[in-house]
N, C-alpha and C positions, 0 to 999 in steps of 0.2 A: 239640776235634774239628775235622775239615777239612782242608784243604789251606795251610801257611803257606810263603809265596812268600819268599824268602830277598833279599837286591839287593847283599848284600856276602861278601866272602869272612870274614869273622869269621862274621856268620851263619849263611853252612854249615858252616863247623869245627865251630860250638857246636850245630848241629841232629843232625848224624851222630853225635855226640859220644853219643846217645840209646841204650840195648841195641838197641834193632830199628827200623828206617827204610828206608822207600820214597821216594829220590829221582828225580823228573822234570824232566830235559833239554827244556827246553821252547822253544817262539818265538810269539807272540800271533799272525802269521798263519798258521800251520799248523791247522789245524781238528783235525785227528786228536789234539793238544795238549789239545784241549777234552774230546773223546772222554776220554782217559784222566784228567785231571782229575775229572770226574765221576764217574769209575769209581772213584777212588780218594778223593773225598768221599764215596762211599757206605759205599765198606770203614771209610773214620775212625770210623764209628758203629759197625760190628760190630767192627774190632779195637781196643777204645782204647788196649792196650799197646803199639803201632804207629803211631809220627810219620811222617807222609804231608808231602814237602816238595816245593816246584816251584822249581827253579833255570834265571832266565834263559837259555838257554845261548850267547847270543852277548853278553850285557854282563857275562858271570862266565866270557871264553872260558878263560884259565887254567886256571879249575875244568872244563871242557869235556875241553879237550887233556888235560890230567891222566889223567882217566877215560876217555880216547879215544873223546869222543862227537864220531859225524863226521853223524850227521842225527837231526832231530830229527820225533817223539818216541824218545826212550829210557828207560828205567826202570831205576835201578841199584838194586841192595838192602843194606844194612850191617847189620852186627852189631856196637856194641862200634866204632865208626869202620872196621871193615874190610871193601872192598865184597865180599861174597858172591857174588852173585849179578846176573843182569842181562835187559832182554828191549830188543832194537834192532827197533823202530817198534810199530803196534800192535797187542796180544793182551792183551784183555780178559780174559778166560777163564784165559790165564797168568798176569794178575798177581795174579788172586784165588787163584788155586789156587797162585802162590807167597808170596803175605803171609798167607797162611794156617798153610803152612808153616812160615815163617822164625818164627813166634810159638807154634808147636808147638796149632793147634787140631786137636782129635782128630772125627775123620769121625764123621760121624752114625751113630747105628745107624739101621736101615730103620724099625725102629718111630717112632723119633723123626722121620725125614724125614719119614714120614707125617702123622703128629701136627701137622707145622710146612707141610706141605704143604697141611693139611686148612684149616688157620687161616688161611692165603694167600687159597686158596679165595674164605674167606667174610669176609675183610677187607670186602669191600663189595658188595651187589648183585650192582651190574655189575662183572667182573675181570678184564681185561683184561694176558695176558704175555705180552711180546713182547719186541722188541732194541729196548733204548733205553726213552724213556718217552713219555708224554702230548704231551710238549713238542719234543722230540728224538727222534722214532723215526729207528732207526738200519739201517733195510731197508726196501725199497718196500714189501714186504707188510703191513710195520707200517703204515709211513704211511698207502698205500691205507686199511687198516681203521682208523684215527685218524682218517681225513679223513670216510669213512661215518658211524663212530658218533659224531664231533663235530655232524652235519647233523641227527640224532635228536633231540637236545638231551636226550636224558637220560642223569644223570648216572653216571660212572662212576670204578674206580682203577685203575694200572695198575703190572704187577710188573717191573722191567729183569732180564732171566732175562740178561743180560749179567754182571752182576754177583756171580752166583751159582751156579755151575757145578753143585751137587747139586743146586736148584731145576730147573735149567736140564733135566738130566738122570734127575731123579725123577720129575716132571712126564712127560716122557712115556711113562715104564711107567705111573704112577697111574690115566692116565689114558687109555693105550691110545693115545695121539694122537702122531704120530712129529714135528710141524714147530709151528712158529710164525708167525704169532701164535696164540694160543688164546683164546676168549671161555667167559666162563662167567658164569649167570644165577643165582643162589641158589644158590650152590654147586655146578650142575651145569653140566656144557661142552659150549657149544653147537655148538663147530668154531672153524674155522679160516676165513678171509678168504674162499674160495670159499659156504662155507657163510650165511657173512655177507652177500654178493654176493645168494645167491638168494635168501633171505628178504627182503631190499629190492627183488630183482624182483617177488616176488609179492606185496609190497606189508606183508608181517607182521615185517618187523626190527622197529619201534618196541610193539608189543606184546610179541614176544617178548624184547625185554630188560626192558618190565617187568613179565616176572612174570604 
């Protein structure tokens, strides 16, 4: 599972060479490179019949021009060596909802998102879903509320709804709540960043996350 970084053109013949693969056009200083990296070491774990690859794209320019990768990020997609499909710069949300496809996984039924929604939930405590993660929030609103409940010190998980577009989007009918971030305490959701904001005005965030 993961992300395997290719450095030669034998390499990527023999990586595409795979039924289904997600390759990334990539460059170490571009951040947004990082971004989807991540996003696509996450996927490695939920699709394992999907080879997730990162191809330098200025020391493999060849392999670049070929595919007519003119910035980076890009994400090409193969089937069988042939590229299918593609997404030029970054879209999260597209590339799950295309490795998803390209491996034929069949949409949840509502019973089952809930089911899976419900165990998200109550993964831990405190549960925290937002863009991005604990480490990496990938929106100020995240950050803001990372940066509060890190100052609590009590402990908490947290869901990347980036990664997941039926979380992303079941979550908020479940739960009646249109935006993110979302906090929830035993199971139940206590709001969103403004909500979070007022309880450390009046002084009861660190009680009410535990409970």
């Amino acid at each position: 599972m993961g992300v395997e970084k290719v450095s030669t053109a034998d390499e990527y013949n023999k990586s595409i060479g795979n039924p289904n693969v997600c390759v990334l056009f990539s460059a170490d200083w571009a951040e947004q490179c990082a971004q989807i990296k991540d996003a696509m070491t996450t996927l490695s774990a939920q699709l394992p019949s999907m080879k997730f690859v990162e191809v330098p794209a200025e020391e493999l320019s060849d392999i670049s021009l070929k595919h007519q990768v003119e910035a980076v990020p890009t994400v090409i997609f193969f089937q069988n060596g042939k590229a299918v499909d593609r997404i030029d710069g970054i879209d999260i949300v597209g590339l799950t909802t295309k490795c998803k496809n390209l491996v034929g996984v069949a949409e949840e039924t509502k019973d089952k998102l809930e089911e899976r929604l419900k165990m998200l939930i109550n993964k831990a405590k405190v549960m925290i879903f937002m863009k991005g993660d604990r480490n990496m929030p990938r929106c100020g609103f995240s950050k803001q509320l990372i940066a509060i409940i890190n100052d609590t010190k009590v402990a908490y998980e947290t869901f990347d709804i980036l990664t997941d577009e039926a979380v992303r989007q079941g979550l908020k009918t479940y739960s009646d709540w249109p935006t993110y971030p979302q906090v929830y305490v035993n199971g139940e959701l206590i709001g969103g960043l403004d909500i979070i904001k007022e309880l450390l005005a009046n002084g009861e965030l660190t009680q009410t996350l535990n409970g």
